[in-house]
N, C-alpha and C positions, 0 to 999 in steps of 0.2 A: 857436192853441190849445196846440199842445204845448210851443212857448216860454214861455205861461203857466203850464203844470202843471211848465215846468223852473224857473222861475221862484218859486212855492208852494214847490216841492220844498227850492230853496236858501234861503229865506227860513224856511221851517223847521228845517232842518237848524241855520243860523243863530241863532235863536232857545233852540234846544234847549240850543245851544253858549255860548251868552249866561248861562244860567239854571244852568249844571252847577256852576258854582263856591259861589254859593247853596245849591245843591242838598245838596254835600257838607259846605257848614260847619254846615247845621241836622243833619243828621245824621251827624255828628263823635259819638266817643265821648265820653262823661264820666267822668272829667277826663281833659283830655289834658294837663296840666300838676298841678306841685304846689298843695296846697287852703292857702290862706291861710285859720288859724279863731282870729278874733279873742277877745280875753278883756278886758273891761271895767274888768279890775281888777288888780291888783298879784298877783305871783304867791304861791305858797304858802298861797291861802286855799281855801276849798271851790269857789268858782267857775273854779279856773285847776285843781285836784287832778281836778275831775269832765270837765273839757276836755280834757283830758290823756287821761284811759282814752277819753272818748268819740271824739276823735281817731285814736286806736290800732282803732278800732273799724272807722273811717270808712276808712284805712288802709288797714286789710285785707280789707275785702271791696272797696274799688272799685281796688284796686292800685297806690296812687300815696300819695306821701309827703303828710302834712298837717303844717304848720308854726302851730306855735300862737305867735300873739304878743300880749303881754300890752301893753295901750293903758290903763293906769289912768288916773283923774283926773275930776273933778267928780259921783264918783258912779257912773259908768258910761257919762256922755253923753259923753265925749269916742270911746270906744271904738264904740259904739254910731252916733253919727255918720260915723267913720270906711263903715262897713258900710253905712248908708242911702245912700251917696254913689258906694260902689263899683262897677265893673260887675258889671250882672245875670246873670250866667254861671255862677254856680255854685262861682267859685276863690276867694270872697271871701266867708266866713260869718261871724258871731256866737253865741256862747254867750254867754250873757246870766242876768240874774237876773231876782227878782220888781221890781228898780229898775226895766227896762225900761217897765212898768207904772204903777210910781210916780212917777217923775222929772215926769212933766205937772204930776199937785198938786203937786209943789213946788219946777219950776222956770219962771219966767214967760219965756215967748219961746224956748219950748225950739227948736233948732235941726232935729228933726226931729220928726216923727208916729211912734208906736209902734206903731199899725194901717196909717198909709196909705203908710209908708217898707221895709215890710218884709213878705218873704214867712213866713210862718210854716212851719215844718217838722215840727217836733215837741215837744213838752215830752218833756224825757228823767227826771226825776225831782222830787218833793218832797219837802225835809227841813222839818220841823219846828224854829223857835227854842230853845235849850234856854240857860237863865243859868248863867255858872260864874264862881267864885271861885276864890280861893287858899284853898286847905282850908283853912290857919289864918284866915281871915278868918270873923268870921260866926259862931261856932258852926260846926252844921253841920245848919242846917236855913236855907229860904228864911225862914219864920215869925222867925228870930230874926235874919235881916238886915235885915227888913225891922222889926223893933224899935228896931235900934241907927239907924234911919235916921228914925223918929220921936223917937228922944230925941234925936239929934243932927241938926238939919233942915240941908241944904245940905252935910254935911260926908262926904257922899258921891258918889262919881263914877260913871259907868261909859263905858266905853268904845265904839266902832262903828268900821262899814268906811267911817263915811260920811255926814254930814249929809245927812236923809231920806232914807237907805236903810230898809230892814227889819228891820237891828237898832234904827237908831234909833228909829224909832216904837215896837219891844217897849220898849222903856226908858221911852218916853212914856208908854205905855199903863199898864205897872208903875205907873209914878208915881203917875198918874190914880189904878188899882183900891186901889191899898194906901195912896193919900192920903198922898204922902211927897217929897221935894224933893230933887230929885239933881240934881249937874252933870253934864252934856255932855260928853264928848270925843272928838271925830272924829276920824278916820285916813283914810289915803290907801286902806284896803285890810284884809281880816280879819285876815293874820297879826303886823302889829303892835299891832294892836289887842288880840289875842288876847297877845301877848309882854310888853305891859307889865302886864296883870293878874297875870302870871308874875311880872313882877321885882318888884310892886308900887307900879310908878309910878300906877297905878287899881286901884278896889277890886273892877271884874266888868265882864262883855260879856255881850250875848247874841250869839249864833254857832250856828253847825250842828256836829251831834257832828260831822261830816265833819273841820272844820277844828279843834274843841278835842280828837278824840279821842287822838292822839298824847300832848299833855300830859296828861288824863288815865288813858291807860292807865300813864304816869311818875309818877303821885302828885302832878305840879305842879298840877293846876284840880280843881276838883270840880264836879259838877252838879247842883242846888240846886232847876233845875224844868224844867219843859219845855211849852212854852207850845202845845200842843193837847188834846184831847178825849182821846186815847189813851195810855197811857204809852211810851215807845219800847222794842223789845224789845230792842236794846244797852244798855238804861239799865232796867230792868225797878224797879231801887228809888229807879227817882227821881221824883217825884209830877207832877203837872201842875199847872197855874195854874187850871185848873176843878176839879183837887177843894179848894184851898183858896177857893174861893170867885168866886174870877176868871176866870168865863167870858168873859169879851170878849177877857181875851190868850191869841186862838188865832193866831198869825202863824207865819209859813214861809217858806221860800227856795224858789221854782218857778224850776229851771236849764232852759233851755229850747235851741233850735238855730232859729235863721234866718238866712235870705238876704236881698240887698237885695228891695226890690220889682220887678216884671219876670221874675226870671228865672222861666226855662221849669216848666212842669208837669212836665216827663217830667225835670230835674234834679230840681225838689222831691219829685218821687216816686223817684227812684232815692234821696235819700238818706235818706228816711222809709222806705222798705222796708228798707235796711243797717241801722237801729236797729230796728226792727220787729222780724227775724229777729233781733238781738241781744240783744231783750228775751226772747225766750222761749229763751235758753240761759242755764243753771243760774250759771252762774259770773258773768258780769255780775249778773246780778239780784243774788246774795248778794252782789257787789261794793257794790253798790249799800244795800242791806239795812245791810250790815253798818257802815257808815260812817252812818249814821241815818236814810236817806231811802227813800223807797218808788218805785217806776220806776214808771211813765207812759207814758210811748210811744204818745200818742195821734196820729189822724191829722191832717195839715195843717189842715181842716177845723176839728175839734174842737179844735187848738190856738189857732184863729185867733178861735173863737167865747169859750176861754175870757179869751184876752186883751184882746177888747172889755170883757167883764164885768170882768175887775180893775183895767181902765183907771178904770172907772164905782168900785168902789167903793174904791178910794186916795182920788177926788175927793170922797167922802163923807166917810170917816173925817179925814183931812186937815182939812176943814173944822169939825170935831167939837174936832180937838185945835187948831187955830191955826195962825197961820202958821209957817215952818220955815226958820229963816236956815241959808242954806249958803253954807259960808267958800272 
């Protein structure tokens, strides 16, 4: 008997000793390394500008260096794949846009799932589409570009980050409401999309003040409308596409934060709690405010429930306007 209970005893002891290495790697702090947080798109536009502060965010409350690396190309799904593919640990995020969402309508054989490859974390903010020109372009009203684009059908262009992204489709939509015929031109990314309505190689973009506010605080772009329900309080005299008639172009950029799918809850909650508390300090918010868009900072949950829903309606509206060659 007492050989057996010596027995029990080391077999325990053993087991406990088996199990401790386990033990300590689940509960390892977060991060114990620097945050790889990836960017979808070419740098310099709103979605690498708002990764940046939210980075510096992430940064400093969990005490470790975040490296933001910009992955451009086919929209966002290069970047984005990168991220569904990574490990579930937490060192390996995405900042993403409203493409994330989109890219199903209108890419066939997408390489990953946008609900079933990813943990959701948080939406950190929404900007509203707003159209700019080159002040001497146009007059200087939307009403009277969109004149010169019925006398002149086709002999107008505009610009995006991206074949079916979310500028493009505002430009579709434009088309459709004010019944007028524009060319296409894709870019790798918003700030050259946004530089050649500058030089005049195009005649406009839609874009987020975020990304066109620089040129037009410089007198190079103007801002002609703004494609929601509200007028934006940076832009206070600039009108929207609902009060000239065109309620259907309300579209936006939702910048959002996730992880692959898998990683841990107590990760996705430490880093929805960092932006949590960061939203409700003054100086982020008007960070945010101030560059066009409104903060968000919903939970994992409500993130994840509002990304099924705009999965669903891209797949509608997409269908509405046709199919979407992307080069």
């Amino acid at each position: 008997m007492q050989q057996r209970r010596r027995f029990l005893a080391f077999l325990a002891t053993a087991l406990a000793a088996s199990h401790a290495p386990l033990a300590l790697a689940s509960d390892a702090a977060y991060p114990d390394r620097p945050i790889r947080l990836i960017v979808p798109f070419a740098p310099g536009g709103s979605t690498d500008l708002l990764a940046r502060s939210t980075g510096e965010v992430i940064s400093a409350a969990l005490k470790q260096s975040v490296v933001v690396e910009n992955r451009a190309g086919a929209s966002g799904n290069i970047g984005a794949e990168a991220v569904a593919r990574a490990a579930p640990d937490g060192h390996t995020l995405l900042f993403t846009t409203t493409n994330l969402t989109l890219n199903p309508a209108v890419t066939p054989n997408l390489s990953y799932d946008p609900l079933r490859d990813f943990a959701p974390v948080t939406m950190v903010a929404f900007a509203p589409m707003i159209l700019v020109t080159r002040p001497d372009f146009g007059g200087d009203s939307l009403q009277s570009l969109i004149q010169i684009a019925k006398e002149k059908p086709g002999s107008l262009n505009f610009s995006s980050s991206g074949a079916g992204g979310a500028p493009h489709l505002a430009g579709e939509l434009l088309k459709a409401g004010a019944g007028i015929d524009m060319v296409h031109v894709p870019y790798a990314g918003a700030a050259q999309a946004i530089t050649d309505v500058v030089s005049g190689e195009v005649h406009m973009t839609f874009t987020t003040y975020i990304s066109a506010q620089p040129m037009i605080a410089a007198g190079k772009l103007k801002a002609v409308g703004v494609a929601s329900q509200k007028r934006l309080p940076v832009l206070p005299d600039v009108p929207t596409f609902a009060e000239l008639g065109m309620n259907e172009l309300e579209i936006g950029t939702m910048f959002g934060l996730l992880a692959p799918a898998g990683t841990p809850d107590r990760v996705v909650k430490t880093l929805y709690g960092t932006l949590e508390a960061a939203s409700r300090q003054e100086g982020f918010r008007d960070n945010i405010i101030r560059q066009g868009g409104e903060v968000v900072v919903n939970t994992p949950e409500e993130y994840g429930v509002y990304l099924k829903a705009e999965v669903e309606k891209w797949h509608q509206l997409v269908g509405r306007i046709g199919k979407i060659d992307r080069m």
